[in-house]
C-alpha positions, 0 to 999 in steps of 0.5 A, spaced: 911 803 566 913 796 570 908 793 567 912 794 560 919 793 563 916 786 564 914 785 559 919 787 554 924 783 557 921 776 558 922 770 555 917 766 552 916 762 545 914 765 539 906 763 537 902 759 541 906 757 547 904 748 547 904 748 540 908 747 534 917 747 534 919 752 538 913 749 544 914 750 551 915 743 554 914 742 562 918 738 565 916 730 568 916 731 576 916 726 580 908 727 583 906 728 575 910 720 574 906 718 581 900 720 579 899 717 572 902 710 576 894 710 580 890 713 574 894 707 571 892 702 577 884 704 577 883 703 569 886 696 570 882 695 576 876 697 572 879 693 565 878 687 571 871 688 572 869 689 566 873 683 564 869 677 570 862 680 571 858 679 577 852 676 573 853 671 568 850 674 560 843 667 562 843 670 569 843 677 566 837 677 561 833 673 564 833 676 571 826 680 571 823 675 567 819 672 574 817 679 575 812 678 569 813 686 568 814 685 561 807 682 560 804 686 564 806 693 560 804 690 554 797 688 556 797 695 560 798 698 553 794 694 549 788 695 554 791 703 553 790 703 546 783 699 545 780 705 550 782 710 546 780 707 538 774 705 542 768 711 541 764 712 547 756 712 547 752 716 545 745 716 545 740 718 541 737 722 546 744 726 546 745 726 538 738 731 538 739 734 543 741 741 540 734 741 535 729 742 541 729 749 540 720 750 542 722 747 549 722 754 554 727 756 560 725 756 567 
């Protein structure tokens, strides 16, 4: 019965409570003002250091060009490749051994 009583005589909006004409609409607090003011200042700051990299772009894609880890990975690739295009020995030996029927077990 309380549970209805509270119910029954609250006030709230009709529909969806943030949305729409008769929407319920928070009031801006100091702290909410504050708040979006340091959000504000830690976009600018990072806007700032998008804006004057450390590195310039020549400093940037030639870096690793001493280190030779692009022609080492090629070359290990190629070498990859080549062993696994290339068949393995096989003898003749190995190629008949399954018609050496007489020969008995030990």
């Amino acid at each position: 019965m309380r549970l209805s009583l509270v119910c029954l005589f609250k006030k709230t909006v009709n529909g969806h409570i943030f949305r729409g004409k008769n929407r319920l609409v928070k009031p801006v607090s100091r702290i909410a003002m504050e708040r979006l003011k340091i959000e504000f200042d830690l976009m600018e700051k990072n806007m700032l250091y998008l804006r004057h990299p450390y590195l310039t772009i020549d400093e940037e894609s030639g870096h690793t060009k001493d280190l030779g880890k692009k022609e080492a990975n090629i070359t290990k690739w190629k070498n990859h490749n080549m062993e696994l295009r290339r068949k393995p020995n096989v003898t003749i030996e190995e190629r008949l051994a399954c018609l050496k029927t007489t020969e008995a077990w030990d």
